[in-house]
C-alpha positions in Angstrom: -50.9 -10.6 56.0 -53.2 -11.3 53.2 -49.8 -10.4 50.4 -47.4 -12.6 52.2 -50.6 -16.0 52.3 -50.7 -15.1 48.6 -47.1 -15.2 47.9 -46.0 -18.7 50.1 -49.1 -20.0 47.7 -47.6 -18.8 45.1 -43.6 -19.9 45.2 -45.2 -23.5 47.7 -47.8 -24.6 46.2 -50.0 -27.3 47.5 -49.4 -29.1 44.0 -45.9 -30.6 44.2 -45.5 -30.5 40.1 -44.8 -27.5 40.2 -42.3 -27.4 42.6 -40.6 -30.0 40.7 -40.8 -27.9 37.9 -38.9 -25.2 39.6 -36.1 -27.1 40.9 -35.7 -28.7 37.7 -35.5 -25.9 35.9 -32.9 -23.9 38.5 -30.7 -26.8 38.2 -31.0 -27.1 34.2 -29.7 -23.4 34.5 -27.1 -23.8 36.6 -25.4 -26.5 34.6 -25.3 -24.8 31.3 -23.9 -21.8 33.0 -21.0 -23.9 34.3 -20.9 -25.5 31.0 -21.1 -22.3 29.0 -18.6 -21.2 31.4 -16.3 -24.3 30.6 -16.9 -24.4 27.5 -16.0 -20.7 27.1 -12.7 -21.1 28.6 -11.8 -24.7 26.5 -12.5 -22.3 23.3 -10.3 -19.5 24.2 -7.2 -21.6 24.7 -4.7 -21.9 22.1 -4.8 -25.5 21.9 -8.4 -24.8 20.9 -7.3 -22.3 18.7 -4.7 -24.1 16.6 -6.7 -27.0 16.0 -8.5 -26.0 13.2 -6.7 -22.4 12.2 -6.4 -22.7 8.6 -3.2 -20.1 8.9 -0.6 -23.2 8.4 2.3 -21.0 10.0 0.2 -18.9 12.8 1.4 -21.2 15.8 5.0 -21.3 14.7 5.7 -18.0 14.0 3.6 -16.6 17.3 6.5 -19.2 19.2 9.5 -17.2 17.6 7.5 -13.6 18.2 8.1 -11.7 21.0 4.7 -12.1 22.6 6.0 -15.8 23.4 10.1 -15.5 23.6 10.8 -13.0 25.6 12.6 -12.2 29.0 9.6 -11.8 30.9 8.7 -15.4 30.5 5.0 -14.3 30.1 3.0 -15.9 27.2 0.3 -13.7 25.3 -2.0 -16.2 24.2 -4.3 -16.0 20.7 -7.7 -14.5 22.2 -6.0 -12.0 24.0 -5.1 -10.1 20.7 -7.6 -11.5 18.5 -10.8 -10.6 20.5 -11.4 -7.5 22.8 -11.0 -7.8 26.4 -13.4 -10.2 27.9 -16.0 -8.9 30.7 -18.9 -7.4 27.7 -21.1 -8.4 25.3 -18.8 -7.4 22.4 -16.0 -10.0 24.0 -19.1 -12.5 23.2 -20.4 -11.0 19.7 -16.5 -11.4 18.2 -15.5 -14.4 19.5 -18.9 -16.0 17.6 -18.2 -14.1 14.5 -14.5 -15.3 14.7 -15.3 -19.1 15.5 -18.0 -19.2 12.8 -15.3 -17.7 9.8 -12.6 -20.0 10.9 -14.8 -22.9 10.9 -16.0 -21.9 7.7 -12.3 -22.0 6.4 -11.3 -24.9 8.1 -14.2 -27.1 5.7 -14.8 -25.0 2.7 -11.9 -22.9 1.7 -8.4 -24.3 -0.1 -5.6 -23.0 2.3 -2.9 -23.3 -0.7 -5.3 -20.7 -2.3 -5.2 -18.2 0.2 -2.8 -15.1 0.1 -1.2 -15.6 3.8 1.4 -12.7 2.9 -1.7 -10.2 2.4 -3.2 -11.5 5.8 -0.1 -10.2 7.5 0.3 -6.8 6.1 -1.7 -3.8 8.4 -4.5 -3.4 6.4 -5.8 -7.4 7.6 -3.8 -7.6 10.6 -6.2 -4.8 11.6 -9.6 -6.0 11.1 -8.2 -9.1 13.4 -6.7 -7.6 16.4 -8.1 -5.2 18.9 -6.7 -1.9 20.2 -8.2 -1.8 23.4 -6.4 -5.4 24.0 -3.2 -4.0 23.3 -3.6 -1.2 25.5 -5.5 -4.0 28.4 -2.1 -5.4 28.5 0.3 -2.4 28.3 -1.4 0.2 30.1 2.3 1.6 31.0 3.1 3.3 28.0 6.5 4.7 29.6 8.0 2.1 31.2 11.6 2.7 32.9 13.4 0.4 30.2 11.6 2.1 27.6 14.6 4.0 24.9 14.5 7.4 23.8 13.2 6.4 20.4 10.5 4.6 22.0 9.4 7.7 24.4 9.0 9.8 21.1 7.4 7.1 19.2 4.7 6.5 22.3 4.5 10.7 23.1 3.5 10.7 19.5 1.0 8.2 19.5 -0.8 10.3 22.5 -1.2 13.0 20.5 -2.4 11.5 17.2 -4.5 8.3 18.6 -7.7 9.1 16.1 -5.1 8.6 13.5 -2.7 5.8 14.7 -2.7 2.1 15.8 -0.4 0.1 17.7 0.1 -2.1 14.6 1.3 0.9 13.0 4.7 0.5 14.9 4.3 -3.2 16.3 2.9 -5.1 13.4 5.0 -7.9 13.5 4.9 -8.7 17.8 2.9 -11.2 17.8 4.0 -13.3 14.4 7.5 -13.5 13.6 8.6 -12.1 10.4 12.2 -12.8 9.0 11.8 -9.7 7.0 10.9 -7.6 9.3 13.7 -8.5 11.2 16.6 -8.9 8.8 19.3 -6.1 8.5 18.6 -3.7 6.1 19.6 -5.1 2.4 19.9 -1.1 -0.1 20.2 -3.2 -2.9 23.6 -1.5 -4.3 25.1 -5.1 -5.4 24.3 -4.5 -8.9 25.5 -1.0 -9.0 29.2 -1.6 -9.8 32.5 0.7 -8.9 34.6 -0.9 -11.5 35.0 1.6 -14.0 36.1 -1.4 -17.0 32.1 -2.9 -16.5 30.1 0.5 -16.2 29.1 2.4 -19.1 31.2 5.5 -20.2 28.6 7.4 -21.8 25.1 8.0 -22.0 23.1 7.0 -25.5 23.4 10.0 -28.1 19.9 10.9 -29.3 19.6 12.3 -32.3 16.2 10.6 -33.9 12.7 10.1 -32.7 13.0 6.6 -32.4 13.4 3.8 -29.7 16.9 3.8 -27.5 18.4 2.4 -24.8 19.7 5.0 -22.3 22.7 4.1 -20.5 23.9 5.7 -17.0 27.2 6.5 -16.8 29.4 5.0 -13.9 26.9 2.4 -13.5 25.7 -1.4 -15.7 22.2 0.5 -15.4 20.2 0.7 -18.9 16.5 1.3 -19.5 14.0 1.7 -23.0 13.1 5.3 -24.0 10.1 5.1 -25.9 8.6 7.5 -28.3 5.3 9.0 -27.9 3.7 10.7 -30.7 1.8 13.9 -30.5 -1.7 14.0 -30.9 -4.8 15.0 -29.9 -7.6 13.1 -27.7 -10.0 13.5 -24.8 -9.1 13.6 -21.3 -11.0 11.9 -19.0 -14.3 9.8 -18.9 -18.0 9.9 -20.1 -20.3 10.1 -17.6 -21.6 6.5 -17.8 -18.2 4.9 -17.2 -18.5 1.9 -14.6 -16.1 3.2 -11.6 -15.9 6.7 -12.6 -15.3 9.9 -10.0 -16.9 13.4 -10.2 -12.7 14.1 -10.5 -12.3 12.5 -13.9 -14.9 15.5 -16.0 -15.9 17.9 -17.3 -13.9 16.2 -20.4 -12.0 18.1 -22.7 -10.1 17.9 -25.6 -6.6 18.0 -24.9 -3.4 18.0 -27.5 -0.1 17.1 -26.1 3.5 17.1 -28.2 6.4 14.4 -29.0 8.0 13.0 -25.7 10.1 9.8 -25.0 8.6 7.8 -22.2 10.6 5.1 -20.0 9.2 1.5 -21.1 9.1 0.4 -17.8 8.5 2.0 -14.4 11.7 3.7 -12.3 13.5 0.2 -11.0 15.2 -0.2 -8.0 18.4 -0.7 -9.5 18.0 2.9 -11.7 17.2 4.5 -8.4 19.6 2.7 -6.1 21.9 3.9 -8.6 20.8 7.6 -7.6 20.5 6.5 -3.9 24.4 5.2 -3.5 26.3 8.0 -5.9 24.2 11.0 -4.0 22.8 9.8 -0.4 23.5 12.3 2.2 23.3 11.2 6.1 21.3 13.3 8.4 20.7 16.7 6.0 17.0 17.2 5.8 17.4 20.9 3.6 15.8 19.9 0.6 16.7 23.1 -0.9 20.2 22.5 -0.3 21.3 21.1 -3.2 20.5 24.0 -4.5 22.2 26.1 -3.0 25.1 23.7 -3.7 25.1 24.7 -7.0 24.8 28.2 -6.2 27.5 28.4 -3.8 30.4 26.5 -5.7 29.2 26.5 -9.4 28.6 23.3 -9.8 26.3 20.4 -10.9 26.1 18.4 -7.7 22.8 16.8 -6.4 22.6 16.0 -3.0 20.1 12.5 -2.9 18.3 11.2 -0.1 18.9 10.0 3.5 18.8 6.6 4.1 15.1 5.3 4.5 13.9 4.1 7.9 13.3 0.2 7.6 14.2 -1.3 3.8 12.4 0.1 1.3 11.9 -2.9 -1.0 9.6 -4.2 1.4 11.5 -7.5 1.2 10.3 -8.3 -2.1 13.0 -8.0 -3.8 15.5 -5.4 -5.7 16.6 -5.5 -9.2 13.6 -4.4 -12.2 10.9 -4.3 -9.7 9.3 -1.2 -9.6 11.1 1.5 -6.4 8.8 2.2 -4.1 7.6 4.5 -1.0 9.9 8.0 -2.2 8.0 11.0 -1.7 7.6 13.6 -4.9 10.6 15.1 -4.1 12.9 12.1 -4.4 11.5 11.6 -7.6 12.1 15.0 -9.2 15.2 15.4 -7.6 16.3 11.4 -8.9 15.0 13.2 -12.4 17.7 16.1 -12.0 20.4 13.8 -11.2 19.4 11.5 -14.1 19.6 14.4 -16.7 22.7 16.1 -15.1 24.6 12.0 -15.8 22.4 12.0 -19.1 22.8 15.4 -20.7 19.0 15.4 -21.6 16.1 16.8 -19.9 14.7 14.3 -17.8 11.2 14.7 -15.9 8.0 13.4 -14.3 5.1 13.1 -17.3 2.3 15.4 -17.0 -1.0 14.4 -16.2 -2.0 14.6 -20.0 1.0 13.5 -21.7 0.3 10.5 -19.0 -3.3 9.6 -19.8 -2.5 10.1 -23.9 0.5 7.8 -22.6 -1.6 5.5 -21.2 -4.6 4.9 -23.4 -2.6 4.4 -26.2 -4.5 5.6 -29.0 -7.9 4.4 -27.1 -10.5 6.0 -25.8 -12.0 2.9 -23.5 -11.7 2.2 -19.9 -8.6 0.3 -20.7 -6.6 0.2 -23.7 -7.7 -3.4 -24.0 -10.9 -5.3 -24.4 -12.9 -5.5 -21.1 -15.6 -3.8 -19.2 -15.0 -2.4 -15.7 -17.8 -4.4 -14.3 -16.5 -7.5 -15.7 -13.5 -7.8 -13.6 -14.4 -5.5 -10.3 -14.6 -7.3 -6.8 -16.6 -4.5 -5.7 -20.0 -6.9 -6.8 -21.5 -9.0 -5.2 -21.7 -10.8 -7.7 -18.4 -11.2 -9.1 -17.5 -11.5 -5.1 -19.7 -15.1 -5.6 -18.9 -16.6 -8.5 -15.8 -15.2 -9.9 -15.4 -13.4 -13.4 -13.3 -14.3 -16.5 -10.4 -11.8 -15.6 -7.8 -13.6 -18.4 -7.9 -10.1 -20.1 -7.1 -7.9 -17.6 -4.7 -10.1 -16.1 -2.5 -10.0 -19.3 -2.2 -6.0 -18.9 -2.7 -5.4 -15.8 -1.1 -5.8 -12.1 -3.8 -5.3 -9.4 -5.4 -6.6 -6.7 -7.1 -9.6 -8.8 -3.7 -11.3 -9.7 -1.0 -9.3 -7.5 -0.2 -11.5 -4.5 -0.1 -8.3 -2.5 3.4 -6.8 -3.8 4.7 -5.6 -7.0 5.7 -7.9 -9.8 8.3 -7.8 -12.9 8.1 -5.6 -15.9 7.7 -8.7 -17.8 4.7 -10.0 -15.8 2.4 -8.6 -18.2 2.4 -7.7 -21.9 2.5 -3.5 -23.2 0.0 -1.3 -24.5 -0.1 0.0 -27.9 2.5 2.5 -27.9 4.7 -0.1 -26.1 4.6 0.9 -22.3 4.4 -1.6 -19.7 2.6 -1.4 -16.5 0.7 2.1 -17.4 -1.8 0.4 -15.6 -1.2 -1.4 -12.3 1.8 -2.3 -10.3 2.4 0.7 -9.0 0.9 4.3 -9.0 2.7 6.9 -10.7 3.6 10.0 -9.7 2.4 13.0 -12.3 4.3 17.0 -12.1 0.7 18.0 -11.6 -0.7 19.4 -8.8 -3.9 17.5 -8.0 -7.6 19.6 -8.1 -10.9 17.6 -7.9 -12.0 20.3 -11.2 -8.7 20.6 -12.9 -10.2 19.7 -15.9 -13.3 22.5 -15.5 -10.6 25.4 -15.6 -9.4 24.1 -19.6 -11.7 26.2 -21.7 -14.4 23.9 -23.6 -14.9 25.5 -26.5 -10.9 25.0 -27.9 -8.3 22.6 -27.5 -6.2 22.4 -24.5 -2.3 22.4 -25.6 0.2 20.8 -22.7 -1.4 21.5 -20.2 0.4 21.2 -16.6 -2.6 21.6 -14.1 -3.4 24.1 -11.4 0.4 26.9 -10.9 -0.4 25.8 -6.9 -1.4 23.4 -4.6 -0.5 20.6 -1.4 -0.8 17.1 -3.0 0.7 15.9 -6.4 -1.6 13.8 -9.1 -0.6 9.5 -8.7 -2.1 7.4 -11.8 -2.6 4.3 -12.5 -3.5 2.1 -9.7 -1.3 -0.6 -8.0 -1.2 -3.9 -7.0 -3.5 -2.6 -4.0 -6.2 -1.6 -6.8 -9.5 -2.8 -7.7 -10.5 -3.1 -11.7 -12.1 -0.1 -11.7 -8.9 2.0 -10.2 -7.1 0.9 -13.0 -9.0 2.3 -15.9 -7.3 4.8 -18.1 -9.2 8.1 -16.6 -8.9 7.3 -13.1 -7.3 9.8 -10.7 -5.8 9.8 -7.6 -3.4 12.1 -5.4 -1.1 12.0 -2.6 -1.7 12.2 0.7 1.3 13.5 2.0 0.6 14.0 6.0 -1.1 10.7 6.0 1.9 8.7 4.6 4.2 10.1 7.1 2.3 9.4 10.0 4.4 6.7 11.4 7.5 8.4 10.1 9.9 8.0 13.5 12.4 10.9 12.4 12.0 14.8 13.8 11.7 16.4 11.3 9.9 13.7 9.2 11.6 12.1 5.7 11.1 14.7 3.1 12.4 11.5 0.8 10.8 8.2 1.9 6.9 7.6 3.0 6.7 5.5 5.7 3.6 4.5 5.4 2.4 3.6 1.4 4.1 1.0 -0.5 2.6 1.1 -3.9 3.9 4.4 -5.6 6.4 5.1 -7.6 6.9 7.1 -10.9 7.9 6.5 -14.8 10.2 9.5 -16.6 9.6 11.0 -19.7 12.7 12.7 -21.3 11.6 15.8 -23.6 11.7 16.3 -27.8 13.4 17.7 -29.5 16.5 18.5 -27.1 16.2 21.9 -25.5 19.5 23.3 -26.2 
């Protein structure tokens, strides 16, 4: 009896204030959980949303997508992709963060100054959209209309989720691209069939000096450059700015005469390749071989066509072909000494590096210090760096646009090579060890060396337009990645000629010297 006296005291007091008090402050909560509630909702519409986007095309092209026209009639609005599904505190925590950097953007940044084509390749489009809202929507993955190609495509996603994201496949659903959807273009206009405009011969080489090699049957010419033999160090000294354990011990290397191509493997050298050997549905890459074998002669069988146009939709021409695996790159190298009559092949790692540094031995073969021109400072993330250096050598992610560029974008090294550094990676004969360099002996000089007899994944140097500064540094090392840039690959079996998922490697040739008769 006494408990219940105590608590009527407690919540009815004699003093009225308090009451007061009470009610005011129950009502002062219920209105700014109606208002939150409101205010919520005006904030998540797209009216909201467009107006102060600083994306100047999002709302027109999310009106041509299929998230808007489509046959359903049903509209997928902005937060339902671009913040997880509402109902949890992680719905709140994102939709702050995302309201606070667009605002931010919408008063302090210069929209004319942003890369909007970066924003809408995967590696953006996924810190902006949400799995788990793709799946809150389509929680039918099999559908009855759903094609064949579609049922393998979604059976393979099951299987590999840890690895895959719907933006993998469906990157451009919810913001049109004309690109994406435009019939595939393989770039053969330039290769020509009239035998009066292509070249008869290829260039006769008889000195070690600069040529001009011509492809027979085609208006396709590159620069051959000679490289001097010599001797230097491969690798970099252990105080390097961006170094990897991968680029030491270092050792003292000695490499012979070779002509390297000027410029990287163009589009119109390898559609050239592409249109005189391409081979519907075969996936035996040994079957060229046995070709040869078979009938006695020199015939090389090229690739398959690619799934989806491999230029990206950046254009054809002398920019730099892109997303072939190794083996479409050696086997381009076969067909291009078979037309040639020399002995064209991929560089190896040494003769690239000695390539590549040009008689140097710093980070670059210009002037410039690593830390200089890195975003990977804070720093230099604040208040910008003089890059005007490394811009005049180099293609990367500083200056790129997000996609590769003209040979004639930037200016050559001292032995006359473009784009040794930047643009794209480069694919190397060698097969790639973390210690390749620990099994040359350290006590004599290493001559030609070719890398480890075995192994799964091939060297790539260079860097790319993807690269930060301190990728593109002379020493630095890379390697393929061959199961992870076939994930998304639709075909069974998978391309053994095109990556489906990287779009920044290619490959340069070097043609040996003197001729091996």
């Amino acid at each position: 009896m006494k408990i219940l006296v105590r608590l009527k005291r407690f919540f009815f007091p004699a003093n009225r204030r308090y009451s007061t008090i009470l009610l005011y402050g129950f009502l002062l909560g219920a209105i700014f959980i109606v208002l939150s509630g409101q205010v919520m909702e005006y904030t998540s519409t797209d009216e909201f949303c467009m107006s102060c986007h600083v994306h100047p095309h999002a709302e027109d092209n999310w009106r041509l997508s299929t998230h808007y026209d489509n046959k359903s009639g049903i509209v997928v609005h902005c937060v339902q992709c671009h913040l997880p599904p509402p109902g949890n505190f992680r719905h709140l925590t994102a939709k702050a963060v995302t309201g606070i950097r667009d605002v931010y953007a919408f008063l302090f940044k210069d929209t004319d100054q942003i890369n909007w084509e970066a924003k809408r390749q995967l590696e953006a489009a996924l810190k902006h959209t949400y799995e788990e809202s793709c799946i809150d929507c389509h929680q039918l993955l099999f559908p009855l209309q759903l094609s064949e190609e579609g049922m393998h495509a979604h059976l393979y996603y099951e299987e590999n989720q840890e690895a895959l994201n719907c933006l993998n496949c469906h990157l451009y659903v919810g913001h049109y691209s004309e690109v994406a959807h435009e019939p595939i273009d393989f770039g053969f206009e330039r290769i020509v069939d009239d035998p009066e405009e292509a070249y008869e011969e290829a260039t006769e080489v008889t000195d070690f000096v600069r040529f001009t090699e011509t492809i027979p049957g085609t208006t396709v010419a590159f620069d051959m450059v000679p490289i001097p033999g010599g001797r230097f160090t491969i690798g970099s000294p252990d105080d390097e700015p961006g170094r990897h354990d991968d680029e030491g011990p270092r050792r003292e290397v000695e490499v012979s005469p070779f002509f390297m191509a000027e410029i990287q493997v163009t589009w119109d050298m390898y559609m050239a390749f592409f249109r005189e050997t391409m081979s519907e549905g075969r996936t035996d890459h040994e079957f060229h071989r046995l070709e040869r074998l078979v009938n006695g002669v020199d015939a090389i069988s090229g690739p398959t066509p690619p799934w989806g146009s491999p230029d990206q939709g950046w254009g054809w021409g002398d920019r730099p072909a892109i997303t072939m695996t190794p083996h479409g790159a050696e086997t381009f190298c076969e067909w291009l000494s078979l037309k040639t009559g020399k002995k064209y092949r991929l560089p190896t790692e040494a003769e690239w590096e000695y390539a590549a540094r040009g008689g140097t031995n710093t980070p670059y073969f210009f002037e410039g210090n690593p830390r200089q021109f890195t975003r990977e400072t804070l720093w230099n993330r604040l208040f910008g760096a003089d890059t005007t250096n490394i811009n005049t050598y180099v293609i990367y992610e500083g200056n790129s646009m997000s996609r590769t560029h003209l040979p004639d974008a930037v200016k050559a090294n001292p032995f006359g090579l473009r784009n040794m550094l930047g643009n794209v990676w480069e694919f190397c004969s060698d097969y790639y060890a973390e210690d390749t360099y620990a099994g040359y002996p350290e006590e004599e000089v290493v001559v030609d060396p070719r890398g480890p007899a075995t192994g799964t994944e091939r060297v790539i140097r260079g860097g790319s337009f993807r690269s930060d500064a301190y990728k593109v540094r002379s020493a630095s090392r890379s390697h393929t990645r061959h199961d992870a840039w076939l994930l998304t690959d639709p075909q069974i079996p998978k391309s053994i000629w095109w990556y489906s998922d990287v779009n920044d490697v290619g490959f340069r040739v070097v043609m040996e010297w003197p001729p091996d008769d």
